[in-house]
C-alpha positions in Angstrom: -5.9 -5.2 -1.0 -3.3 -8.0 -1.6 0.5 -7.9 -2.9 0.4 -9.6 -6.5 -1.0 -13.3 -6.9 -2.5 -12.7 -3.0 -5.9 -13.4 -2.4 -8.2 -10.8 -0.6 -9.0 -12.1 3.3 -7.3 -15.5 2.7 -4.2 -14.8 5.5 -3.6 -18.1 6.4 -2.4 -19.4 3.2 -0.6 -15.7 2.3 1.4 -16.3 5.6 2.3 -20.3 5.1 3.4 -19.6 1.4 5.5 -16.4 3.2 6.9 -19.0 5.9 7.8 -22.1 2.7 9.0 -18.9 0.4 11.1 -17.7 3.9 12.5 -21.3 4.6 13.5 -21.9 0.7 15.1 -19.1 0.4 17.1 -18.5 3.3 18.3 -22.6 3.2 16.5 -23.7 6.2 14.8 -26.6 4.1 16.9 -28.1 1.1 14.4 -28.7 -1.9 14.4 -30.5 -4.8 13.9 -28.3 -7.7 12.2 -29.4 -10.9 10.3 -27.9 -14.3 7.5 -29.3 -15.5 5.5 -27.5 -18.4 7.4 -24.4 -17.3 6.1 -24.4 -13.5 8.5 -24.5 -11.6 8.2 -27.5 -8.4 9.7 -27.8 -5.2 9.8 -31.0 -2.9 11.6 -31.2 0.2 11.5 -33.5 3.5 10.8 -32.1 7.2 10.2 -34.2 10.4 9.6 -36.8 8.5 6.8 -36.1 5.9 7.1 -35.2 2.8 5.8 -31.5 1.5 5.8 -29.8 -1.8 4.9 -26.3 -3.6 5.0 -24.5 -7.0 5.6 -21.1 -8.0 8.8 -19.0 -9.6 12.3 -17.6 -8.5 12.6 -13.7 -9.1 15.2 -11.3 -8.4 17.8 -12.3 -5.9 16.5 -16.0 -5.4 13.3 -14.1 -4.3 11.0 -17.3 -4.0 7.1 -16.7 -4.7 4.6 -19.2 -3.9 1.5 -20.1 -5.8 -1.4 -19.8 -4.1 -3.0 -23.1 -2.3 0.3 -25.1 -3.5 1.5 -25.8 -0.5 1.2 -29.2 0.7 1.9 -32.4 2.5 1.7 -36.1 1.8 -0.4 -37.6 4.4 0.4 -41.2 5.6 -2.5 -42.3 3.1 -0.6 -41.4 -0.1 -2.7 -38.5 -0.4 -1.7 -34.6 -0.5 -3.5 -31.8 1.0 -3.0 -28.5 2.0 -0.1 -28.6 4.7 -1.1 -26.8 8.0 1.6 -24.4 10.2 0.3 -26.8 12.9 2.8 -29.5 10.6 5.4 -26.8 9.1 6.4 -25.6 12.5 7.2 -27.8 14.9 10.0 -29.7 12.5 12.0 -26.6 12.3 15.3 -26.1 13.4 15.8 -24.0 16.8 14.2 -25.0 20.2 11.0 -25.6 21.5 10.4 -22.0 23.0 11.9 -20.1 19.3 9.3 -22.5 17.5 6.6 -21.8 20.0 7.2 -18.5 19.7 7.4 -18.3 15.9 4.0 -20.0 16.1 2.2 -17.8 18.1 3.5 -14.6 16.1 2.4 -16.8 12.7 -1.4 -17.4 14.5 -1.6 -13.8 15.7 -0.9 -12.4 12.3 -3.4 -14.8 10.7 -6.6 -13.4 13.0 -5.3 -9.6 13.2 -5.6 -9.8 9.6 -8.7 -11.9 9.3 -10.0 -8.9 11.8 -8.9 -6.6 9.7 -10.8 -8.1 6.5 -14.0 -8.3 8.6 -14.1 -5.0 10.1 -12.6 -2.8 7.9 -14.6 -1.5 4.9 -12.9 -1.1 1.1 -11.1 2.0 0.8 -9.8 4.0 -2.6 -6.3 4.1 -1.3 -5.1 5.9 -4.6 -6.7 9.3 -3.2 -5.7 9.8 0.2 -3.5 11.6 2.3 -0.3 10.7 3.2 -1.6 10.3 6.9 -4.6 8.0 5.6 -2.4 5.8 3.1 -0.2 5.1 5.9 -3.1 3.6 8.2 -5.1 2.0 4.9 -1.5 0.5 3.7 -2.6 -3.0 5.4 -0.6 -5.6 3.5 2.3 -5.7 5.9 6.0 -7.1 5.1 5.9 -8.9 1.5 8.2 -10.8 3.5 8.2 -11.6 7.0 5.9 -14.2 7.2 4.8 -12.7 10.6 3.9 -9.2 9.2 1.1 -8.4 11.6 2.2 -10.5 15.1 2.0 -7.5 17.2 2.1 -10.1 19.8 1.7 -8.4 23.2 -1.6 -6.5 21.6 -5.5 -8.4 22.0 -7.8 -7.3 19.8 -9.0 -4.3 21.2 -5.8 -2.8 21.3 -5.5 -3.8 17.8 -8.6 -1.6 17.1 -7.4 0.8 19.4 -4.0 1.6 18.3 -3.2 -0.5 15.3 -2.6 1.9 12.3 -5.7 0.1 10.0 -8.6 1.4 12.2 -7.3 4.7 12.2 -8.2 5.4 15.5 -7.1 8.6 17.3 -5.7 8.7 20.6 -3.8 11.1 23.1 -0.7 10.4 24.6 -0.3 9.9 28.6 2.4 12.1 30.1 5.0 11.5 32.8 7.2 13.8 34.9 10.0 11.8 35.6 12.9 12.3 38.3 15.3 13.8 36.5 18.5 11.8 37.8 16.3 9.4 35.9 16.3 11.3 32.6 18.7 11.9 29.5 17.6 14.4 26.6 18.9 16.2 24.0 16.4 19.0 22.6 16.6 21.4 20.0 15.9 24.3 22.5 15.8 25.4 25.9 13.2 23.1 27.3 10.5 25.9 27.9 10.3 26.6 24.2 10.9 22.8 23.3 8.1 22.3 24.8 5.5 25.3 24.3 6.2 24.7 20.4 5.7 20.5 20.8 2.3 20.8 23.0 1.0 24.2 22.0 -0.3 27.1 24.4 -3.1 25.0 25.6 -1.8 21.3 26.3 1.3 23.2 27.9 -0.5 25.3 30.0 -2.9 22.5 31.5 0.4 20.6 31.9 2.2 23.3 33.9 -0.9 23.7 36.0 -0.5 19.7 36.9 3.0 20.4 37.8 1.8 23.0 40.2 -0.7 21.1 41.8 1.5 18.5 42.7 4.1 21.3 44.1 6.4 19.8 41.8 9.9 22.0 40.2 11.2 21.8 36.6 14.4 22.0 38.2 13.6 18.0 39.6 11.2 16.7 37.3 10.9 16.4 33.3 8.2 15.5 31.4 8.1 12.4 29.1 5.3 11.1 26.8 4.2 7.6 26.9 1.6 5.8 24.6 -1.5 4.8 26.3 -0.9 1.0 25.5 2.5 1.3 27.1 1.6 2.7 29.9 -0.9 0.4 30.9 1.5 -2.1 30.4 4.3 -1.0 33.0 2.3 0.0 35.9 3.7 -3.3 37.2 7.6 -2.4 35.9 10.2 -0.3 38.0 7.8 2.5 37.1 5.5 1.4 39.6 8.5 1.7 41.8 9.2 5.2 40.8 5.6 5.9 41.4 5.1 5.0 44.6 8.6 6.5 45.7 7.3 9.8 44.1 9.8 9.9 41.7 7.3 10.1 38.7 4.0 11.0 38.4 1.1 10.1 35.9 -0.1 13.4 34.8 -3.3 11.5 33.0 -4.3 12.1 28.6 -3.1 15.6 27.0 -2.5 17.4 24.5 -3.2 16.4 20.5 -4.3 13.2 19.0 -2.6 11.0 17.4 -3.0 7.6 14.8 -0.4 5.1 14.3 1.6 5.1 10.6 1.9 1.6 9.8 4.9 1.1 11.7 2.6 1.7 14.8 4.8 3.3 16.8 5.8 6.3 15.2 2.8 8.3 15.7 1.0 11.3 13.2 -0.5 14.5 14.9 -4.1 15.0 13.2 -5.0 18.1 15.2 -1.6 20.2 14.0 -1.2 17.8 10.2 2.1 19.6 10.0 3.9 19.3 13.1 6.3 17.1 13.9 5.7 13.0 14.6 6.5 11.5 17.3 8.0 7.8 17.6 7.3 5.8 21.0 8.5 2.5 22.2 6.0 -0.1 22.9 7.0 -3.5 24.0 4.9 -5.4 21.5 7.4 -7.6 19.0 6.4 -7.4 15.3 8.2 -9.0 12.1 11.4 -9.2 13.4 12.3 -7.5 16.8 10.5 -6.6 20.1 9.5 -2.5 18.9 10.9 -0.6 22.0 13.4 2.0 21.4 17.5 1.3 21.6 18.4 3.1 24.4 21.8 4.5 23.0 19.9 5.8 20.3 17.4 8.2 21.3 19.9 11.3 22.4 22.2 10.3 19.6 19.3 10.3 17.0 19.3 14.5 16.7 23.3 14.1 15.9 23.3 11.9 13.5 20.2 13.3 11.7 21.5 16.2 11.5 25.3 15.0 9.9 23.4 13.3 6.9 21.0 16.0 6.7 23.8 18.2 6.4 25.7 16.0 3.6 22.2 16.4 1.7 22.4 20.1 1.8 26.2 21.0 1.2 26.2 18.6 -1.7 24.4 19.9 -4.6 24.2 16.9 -6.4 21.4 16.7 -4.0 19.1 19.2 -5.4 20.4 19.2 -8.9 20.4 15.8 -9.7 19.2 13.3 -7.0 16.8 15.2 -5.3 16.5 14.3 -1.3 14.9 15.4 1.7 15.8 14.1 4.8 13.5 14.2 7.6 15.6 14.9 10.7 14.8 13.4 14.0 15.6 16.7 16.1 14.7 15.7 19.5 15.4 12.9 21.8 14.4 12.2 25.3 14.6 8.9 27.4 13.8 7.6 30.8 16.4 5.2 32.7 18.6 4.9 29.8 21.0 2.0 31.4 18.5 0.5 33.8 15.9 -2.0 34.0 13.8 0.7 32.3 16.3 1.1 29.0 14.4 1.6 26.1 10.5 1.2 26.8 10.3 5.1 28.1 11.3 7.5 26.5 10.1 9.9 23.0 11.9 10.7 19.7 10.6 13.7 17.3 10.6 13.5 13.5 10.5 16.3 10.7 6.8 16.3 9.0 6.9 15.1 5.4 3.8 17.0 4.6 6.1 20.3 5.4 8.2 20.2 3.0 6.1 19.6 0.1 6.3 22.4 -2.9 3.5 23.8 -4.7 1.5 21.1 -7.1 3.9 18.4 -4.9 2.2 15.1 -3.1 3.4 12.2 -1.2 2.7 8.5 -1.0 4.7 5.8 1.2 7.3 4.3 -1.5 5.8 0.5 0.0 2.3 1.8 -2.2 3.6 1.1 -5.2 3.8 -2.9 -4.2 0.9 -3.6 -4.3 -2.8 -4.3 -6.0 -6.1 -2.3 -5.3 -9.7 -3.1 -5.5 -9.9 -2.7 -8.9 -7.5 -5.7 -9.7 -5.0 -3.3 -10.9 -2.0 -1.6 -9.7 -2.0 1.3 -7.1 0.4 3.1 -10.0 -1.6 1.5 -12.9 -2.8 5.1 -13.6 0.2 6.7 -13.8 2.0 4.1 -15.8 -0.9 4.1 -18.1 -0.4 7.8 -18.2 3.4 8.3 -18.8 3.9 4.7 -20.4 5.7 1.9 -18.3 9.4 2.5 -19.3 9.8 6.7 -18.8 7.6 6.4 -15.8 9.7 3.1 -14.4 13.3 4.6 -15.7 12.2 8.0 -13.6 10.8 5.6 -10.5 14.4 4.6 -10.3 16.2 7.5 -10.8 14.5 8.7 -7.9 14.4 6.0 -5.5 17.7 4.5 -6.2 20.4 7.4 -7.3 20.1 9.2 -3.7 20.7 6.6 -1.8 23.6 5.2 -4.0 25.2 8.8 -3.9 25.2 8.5 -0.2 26.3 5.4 -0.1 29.3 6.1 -2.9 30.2 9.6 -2.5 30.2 10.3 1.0 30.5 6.4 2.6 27.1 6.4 4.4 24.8 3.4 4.4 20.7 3.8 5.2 18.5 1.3 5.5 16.1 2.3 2.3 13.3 0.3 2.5 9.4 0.6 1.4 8.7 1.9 4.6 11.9 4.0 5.5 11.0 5.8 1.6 8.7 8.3 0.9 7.9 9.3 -2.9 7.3 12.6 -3.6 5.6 13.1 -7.5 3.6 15.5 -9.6 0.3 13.9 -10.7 2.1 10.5 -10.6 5.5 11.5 -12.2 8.2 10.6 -9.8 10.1 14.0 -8.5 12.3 13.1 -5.4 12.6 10.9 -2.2 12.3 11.6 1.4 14.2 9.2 3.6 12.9 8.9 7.6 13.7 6.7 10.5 18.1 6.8 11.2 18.7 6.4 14.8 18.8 2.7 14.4 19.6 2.4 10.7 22.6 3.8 9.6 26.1 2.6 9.2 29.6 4.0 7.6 33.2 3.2 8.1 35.4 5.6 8.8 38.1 4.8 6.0 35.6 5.4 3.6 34.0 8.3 4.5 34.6 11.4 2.5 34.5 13.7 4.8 35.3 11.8 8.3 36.3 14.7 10.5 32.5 16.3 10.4 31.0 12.9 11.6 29.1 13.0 15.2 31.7 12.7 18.3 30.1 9.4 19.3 31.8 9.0 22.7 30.8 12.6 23.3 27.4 11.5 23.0 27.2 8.0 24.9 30.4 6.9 26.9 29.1 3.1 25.5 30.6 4.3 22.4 34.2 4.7 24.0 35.2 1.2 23.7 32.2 -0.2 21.1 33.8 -2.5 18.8 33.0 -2.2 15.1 29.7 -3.5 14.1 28.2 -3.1 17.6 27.0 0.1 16.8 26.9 3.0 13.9 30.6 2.2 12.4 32.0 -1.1 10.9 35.4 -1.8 8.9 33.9 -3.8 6.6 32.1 -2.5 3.4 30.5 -5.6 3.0 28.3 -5.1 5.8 27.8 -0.8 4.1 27.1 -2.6 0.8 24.4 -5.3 2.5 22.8 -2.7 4.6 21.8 -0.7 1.3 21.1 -3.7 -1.0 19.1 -5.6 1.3 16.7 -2.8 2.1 16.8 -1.0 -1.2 16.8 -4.3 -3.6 16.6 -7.5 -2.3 13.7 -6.9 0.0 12.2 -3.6 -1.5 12.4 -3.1 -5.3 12.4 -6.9 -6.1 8.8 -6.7 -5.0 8.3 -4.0 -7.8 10.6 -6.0 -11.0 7.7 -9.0 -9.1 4.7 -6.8 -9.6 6.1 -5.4 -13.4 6.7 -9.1 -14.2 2.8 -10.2 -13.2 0.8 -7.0 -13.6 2.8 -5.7 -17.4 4.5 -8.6 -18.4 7.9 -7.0 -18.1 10.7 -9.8 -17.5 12.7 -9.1 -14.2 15.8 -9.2 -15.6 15.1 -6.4 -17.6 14.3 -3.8 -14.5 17.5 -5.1 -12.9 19.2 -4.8 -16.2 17.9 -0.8 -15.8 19.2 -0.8 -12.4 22.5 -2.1 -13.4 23.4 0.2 -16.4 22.1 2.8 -13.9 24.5 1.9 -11.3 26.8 2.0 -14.0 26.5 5.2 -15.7 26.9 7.4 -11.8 30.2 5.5 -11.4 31.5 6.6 -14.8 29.8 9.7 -14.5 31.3 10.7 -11.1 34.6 8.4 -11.1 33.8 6.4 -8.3 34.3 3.1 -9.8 37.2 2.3 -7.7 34.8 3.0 -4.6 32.3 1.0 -7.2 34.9 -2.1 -6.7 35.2 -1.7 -2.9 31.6 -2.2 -2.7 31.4 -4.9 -4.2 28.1 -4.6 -5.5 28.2 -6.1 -8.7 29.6 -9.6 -7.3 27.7 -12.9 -9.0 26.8 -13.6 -5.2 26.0 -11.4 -1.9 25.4 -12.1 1.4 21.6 -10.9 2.6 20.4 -11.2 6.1 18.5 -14.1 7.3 15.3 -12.8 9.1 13.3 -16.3 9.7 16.9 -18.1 10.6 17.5 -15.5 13.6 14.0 -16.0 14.7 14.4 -19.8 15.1 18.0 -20.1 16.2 17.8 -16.9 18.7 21.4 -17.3 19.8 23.3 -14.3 17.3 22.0 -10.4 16.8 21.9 -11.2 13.1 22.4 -14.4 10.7 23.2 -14.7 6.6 23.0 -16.5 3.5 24.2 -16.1 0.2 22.2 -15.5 -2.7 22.3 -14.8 -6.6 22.6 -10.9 -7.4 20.3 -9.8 -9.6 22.8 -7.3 -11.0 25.1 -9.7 -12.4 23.0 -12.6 -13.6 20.4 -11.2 -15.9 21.6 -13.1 -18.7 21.1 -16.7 -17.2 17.3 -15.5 -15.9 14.7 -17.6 -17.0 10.8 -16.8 -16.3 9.2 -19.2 -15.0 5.3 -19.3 -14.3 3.5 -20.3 -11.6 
């Protein structure tokens, strides 16, 4: 079902208004603005013609698009619907970023129209953690290309995309180990034997044997099935054929893809561990294989914020957080050719650490609308009443990650994916946080406790010389303060002050009004409002990232823009209908 004001199995005009809402807001086409019966109209020129659209400003400059308003002023005088066909190819960047952007947009558009046509209406508000994941099908409220997956056809989008559900077993490697770079829990034996189970690891061993292969010179690796059809014409071809690896064939459990697709969920053991794998596919954003420096340094750095969470008890007392620790790491070819599309990292289950009378639902859920027009909370609110159940939702989701941020100087990237909400027939209890190794960012000057952070350059000797902002650390608490708004805010809540505003007639400014006095009540609380003023939070304007800009321009690892804060402008908010 769609994000509010979408349209069920109408893609093509959710992803241009995405792309125009995208562009507006990010200052990559300079509109006129202008009010008209209390709509809100935008006209701009591109390539020469002359376009135009309708809608409302939200939170943080947050444009939203009426549906079938975009449009273009044909050399007749008349307007019509404006095609990506005539969006696109007037766009900054070159030839190949816009080609590219285009082929992503296209590939969203029929993944999306395939999944409409295959996939029957499901009650999303009574499944499993597991099931909501795969049913969750809305994608990035957004990325205008929030289903690309370009590098998958459409049967690999049946077969492995997280909407179909599909289960699947892994394909396993033994891999020279000059090759290899790991860092496991356990002796590898026991790593193992717990991982597979008795069966998958004794039909593994038995392999090993037949091929009159050691453990001493070989390691075993998992590899997705869609990857491993892929690079049977890489290096590992090479390896292959020089019998330094060795396809061992389909073992063990199966596995569906969560909707990020690549981090996997064991449905034959629902609580053991899940297991993300790099697959060179490129969706939203970034091509999905795994950063190489990350993969051994993801147990380390798991395991430093999981133990902030539990040596603080402001943790359990008051802001209630589980961190799901990424406890094992294990890649192929770390600096070669290879870097990054081999290799395995292991994640905590939710599921396991659920109390009595406790469930789970993604936090991205509670965006968006189900078959029944209404809300996928609607019954809760109904139950509790909008403000206490609202007023708890962010307590929960917000305070945990601000503590982190505040108290002990660590920054997470908290968005509708990376959140898991944890509640009691609806009423919001804590959060669970997932997914660090490539997502977290402190400086050292503001840490609290510096001398118990990871030994980076014990762990990678690229970390020896890194400069800041190249990896985990910065010395800017801009970029801490960014990190955290832009996932938690700007791109994650403001969908929910969006869906308040159209679903219960709540004014945007007065969730972010909640948020701020929120904000403001821990720093007087706790005494951090000196750290408070480092951040710079509370600033009439903030620097958030630019996702379409670095897509077209391609020539920096990230690009910004400034935008109004929603925490310091509620008083000059006007609502504007579409």
């Amino acid at each position: 079902m769609p994000l509010p004001l979408e349209a069920v199995g109408k893609p093509r005009d959710r992803v241009i208004r995405q792309l125009v809402a995208a562009l507006l807001f990010e200052g990559i086409i300079k509109a006129h603005e202008s009010i008209d019966e209390g709509t809100t109209r935008w006209t701009w020129s591109l390539g020469g013609s002359d376009f135009r659209c309708h809608g409302t400003t939200g939170a943080f400059g947050r444009f939203h698009i009426a549906p079938g308003s975009v449009e273009v002023l044909t050399r007749h005088g008349h307007w019509e619907p404006a095609s990506l066909g005539v969006i696109v190819p007037s766009l900054p960047g070159s030839g190949i970023t816009r080609g590219r952007l285009l082929r992503e947009l296209e590939q969203t558009i029929a993944f999306s129209d395939w999944n409409h046509l295959h996939l029957p209406a499901r009650d999303r508000r009574v499944m499993s953690l597991v099931e909501l994941e795969g049913a969750l099908d809305e994608g990035h409220p957004y990325h205008p290309c929030y289903r690309a997956r370009l590098g998958f056809s459409f049967q690999d989008h049946a077969a492995y995309g997280p909407e179909a559900g599909r289960p699947f077993r892994l394909v396993w490697l033994l891999i020279a180990r000059k090759h290899l770079s790991q860092t496991l829990p356990q002796n590898e034996e026991a790593f193992w034997f717990a991982e597979l189970g008795a069966e998958a690891w004794a039909e593994i061993e038995g392999k090993r044997r037949e091929l009159g292969l050691s453990d001493e010179d070989f390691g075993l690796v998992p590899l997705h099935p869609w990857q491993w059809k892929t690079l049977q014409e890489s290096a590992l071809a090479e390896w292959i054929a020089a019998g330094e690896g060795y396809c061992l064939g389909l073992f063990g459990d199966r596995y569906v893809a969560s909707q990020s697709v690549r981090s996997l969920f064991n449905i034959d053991r629902p609580l053991a561990a899940s297991i993300k794998l790099p697959l060179n596919i490129v969706n939203t954003s970034s091509q999905r294989t795994l950063e190489p420096h990350s993969v051994c340094t993801a147990p380390a750095l798991s395991a430093w914020i999981a133990g902030i969470v539990r040596n603080d008890p402001l943790f359990d007392a008051e802001y209630p957080l589980t961190v799901l620790q990424e406890y094992a790491g294990i890649i192929a070819d770390r600096d070669g050719p290879l870097a990054g599309e081999i290799g395995a990292i292991w994640r905590e289950n939710a599921e396991a650490s659920l109390r009595p009378g406790e469930a789970i639902i993604p936090f991205n859920a509670l965006m968006m609308i189900e078959h029944d027009g209404k809300p996928f909370a609607d019954g809760w609110i109904t139950r509790f009443g909008l403000m206490p159940w609202m007023n708890r939702l962010l307590e929960v989701a917000i305070l945990p990650v601000w503590h982190l941020l505040v108290r002990h100087g660590i920054a997470v990237e908290a968005h509708g994916q990376n959140m898991l909400l944890v509640h009691r027939d609806g009423w919001p209890v804590r959060l669970i946080l997932r997914d660090f190794h490539e997502s977290v960012e402190f400086s050292p000057g503001f840490l609290r406790d510096p001398e118990k952070a990871p030994d980076f350059p014990a762990l990678d000797p690229r970390y020896r010389n890194a400069e800041p902002d190249q990896y985990y650390w910065t010395d800017n608490l801009d970029s801490l303060r960014e990190l955290v708004m832009d996932t938690l805010f700007v791109y994650n809540l403001s969908e929910i002050s969006h869906l308040f505003d159209v679903c219960y007639e709540l004014p945007e400014f007065r969730f972010w009004q909640r948020v701020e006095k929120l904000l403001a009540s821990y720093a007087e609380e706790h005494g951090v409002l000196h750290r408070h003023e480092q951040l710079g939070y509370d600033r009439p304007h903030i620097l958030t990232e630019s996702l379409i800009t670095r897509k077209l321009l391609a020539l920096k690892p990230e690009y910004h823009h400034e935008i109004p804060n929603a925490l310091t402008t509620r008083t000059s908010e006007r609502r504007r209908k579409p």
